[in-house]
C-alpha positions in Angstrom: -108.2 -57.1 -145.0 -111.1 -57.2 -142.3 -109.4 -60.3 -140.8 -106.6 -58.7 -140.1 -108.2 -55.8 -138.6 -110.5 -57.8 -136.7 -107.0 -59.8 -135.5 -105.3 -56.4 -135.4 -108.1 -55.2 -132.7 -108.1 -58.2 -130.7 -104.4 -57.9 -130.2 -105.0 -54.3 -129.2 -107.8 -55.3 -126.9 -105.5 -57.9 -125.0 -103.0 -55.2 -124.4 -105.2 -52.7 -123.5 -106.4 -55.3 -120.7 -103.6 -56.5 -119.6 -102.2 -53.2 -119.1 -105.5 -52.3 -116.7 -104.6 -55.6 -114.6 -100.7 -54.7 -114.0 -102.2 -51.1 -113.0 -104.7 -52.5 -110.8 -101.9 -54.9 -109.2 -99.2 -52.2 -109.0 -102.2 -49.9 -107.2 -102.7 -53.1 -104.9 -99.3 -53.1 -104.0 -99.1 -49.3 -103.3 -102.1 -49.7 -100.9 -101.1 -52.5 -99.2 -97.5 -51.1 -98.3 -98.2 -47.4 -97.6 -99.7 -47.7 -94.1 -96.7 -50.1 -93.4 -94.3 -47.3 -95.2 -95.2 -44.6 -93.0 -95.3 -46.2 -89.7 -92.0 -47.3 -90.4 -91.2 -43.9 -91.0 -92.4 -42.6 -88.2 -90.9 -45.0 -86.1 -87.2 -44.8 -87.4 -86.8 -41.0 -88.2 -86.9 -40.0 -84.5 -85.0 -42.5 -83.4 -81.9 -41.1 -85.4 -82.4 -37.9 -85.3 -83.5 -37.4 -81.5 -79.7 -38.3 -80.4 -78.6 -37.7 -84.0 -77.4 -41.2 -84.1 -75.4 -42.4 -87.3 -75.3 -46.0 -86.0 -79.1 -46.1 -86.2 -79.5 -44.6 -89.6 -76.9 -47.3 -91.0 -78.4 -50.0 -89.4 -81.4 -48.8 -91.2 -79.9 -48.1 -94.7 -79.9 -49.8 -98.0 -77.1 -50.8 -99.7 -77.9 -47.8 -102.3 -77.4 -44.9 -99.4 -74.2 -47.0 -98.0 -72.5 -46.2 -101.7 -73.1 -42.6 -101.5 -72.7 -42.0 -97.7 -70.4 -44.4 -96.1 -70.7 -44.8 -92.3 -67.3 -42.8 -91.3 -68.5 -40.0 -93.3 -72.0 -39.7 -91.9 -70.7 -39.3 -87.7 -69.0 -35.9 -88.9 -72.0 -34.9 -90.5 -74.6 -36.0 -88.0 -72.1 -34.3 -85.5 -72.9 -30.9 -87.2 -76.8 -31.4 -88.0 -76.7 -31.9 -83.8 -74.2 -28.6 -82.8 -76.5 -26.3 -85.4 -79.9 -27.9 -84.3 -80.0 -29.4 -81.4 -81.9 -32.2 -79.8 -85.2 -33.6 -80.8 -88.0 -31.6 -79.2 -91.1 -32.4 -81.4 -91.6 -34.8 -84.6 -95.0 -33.7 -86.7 -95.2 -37.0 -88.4 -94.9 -38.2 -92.4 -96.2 -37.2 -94.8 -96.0 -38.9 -98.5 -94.4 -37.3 -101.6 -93.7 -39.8 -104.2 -93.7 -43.7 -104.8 -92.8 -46.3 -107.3 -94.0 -49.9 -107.6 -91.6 -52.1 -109.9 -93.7 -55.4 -110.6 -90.8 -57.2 -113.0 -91.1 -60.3 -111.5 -87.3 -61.1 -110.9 -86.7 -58.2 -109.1 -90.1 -56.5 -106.9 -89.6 -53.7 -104.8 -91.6 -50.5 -103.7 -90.5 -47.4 -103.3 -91.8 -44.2 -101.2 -90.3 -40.5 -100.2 -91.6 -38.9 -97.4 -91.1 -35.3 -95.7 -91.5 -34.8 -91.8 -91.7 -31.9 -90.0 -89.2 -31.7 -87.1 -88.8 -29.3 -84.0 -85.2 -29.2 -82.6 -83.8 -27.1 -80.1 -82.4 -24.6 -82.4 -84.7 -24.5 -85.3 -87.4 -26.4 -87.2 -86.5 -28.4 -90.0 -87.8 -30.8 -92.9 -86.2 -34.5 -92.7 -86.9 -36.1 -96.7 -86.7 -39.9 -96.6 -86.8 -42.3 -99.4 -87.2 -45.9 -98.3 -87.6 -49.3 -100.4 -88.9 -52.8 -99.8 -87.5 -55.7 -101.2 -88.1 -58.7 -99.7 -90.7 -57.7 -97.4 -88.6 -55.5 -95.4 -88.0 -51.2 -95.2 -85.0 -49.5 -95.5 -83.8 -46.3 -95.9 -81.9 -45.1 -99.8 -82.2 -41.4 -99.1 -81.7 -39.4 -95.7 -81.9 -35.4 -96.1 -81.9 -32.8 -93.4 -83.1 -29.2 -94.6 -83.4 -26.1 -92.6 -81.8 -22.8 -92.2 -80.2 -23.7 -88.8 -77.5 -25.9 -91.2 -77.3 -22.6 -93.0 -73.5 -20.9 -93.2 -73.6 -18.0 -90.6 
């Protein structure tokens, strides 16, 4: 009986650590990618948005956003966001919401969702973008304009 517990707690022991060392990797990863997450961010949100250019947002878009928003449906759509707000007249920057860090060795990737403050000509709004790296490169799975400009009048 005590060997087993003794076996029993060793077992327990070498999950309990293992499980601290794939936390303390995926926290690794997290750190390492989120200063690379936002600039890229920052640097691709206002160049779609500031012309309100579908062609840039799909040549920025994972297969994942492709599925749900095909290219020949996103120029009508972009089309609107620019007739009810306007051009690009200030972008506030990033700022983090969420993230996920999938370690599974056959299939890595990182995920973040940001929200940026924008300024346009005929209303602020809040621009939510999820982006994922896979193979050591950003793209964008989710692209969501918000504001009460888009609102029906």
């Amino acid at each position: 009986m005590k060997k087993a517990l003794v076996v029993l707690g060793v077992v327990f022991l070498a999950i309990v650590v293992l499980a601290a060392i794939v936390m303390a990797w995926g926290y690794y990863v997290l750190w390492a990618s989120e200063s690379e997450a936002k600039a890229y961010v920052d640097r691709t949100v206002p160049s779609i948005v500031t012309g309100w250019d579908a062609k840039a947002l799909v040549a920025e878009s994972a297969p994942e956003l492709l599925q749900v928003a095909p290219p020949e449906r996103l120029q009508p759509m972009f089309d609107g966001f620019a007739a009810r707000l306007g051009p690009l007249k200030q972008y506030n920057g990033a700022t983090r919401e969420r993230y996920f860090v999938n370690l599974n060795p056959w299939n890595r990737f990182v995920t973040f969702g940001y929200v940026a403050d924008a300024a346009f000509e005929k209303g602020p709004a809040k621009i939510r973008v999820g982006i994922i790296r896979r193979g050591g490169q950003w793209k964008i799975t989710d692209f969501f304009v918000v504001s009460d400009a888009l609102m029906p009048r």
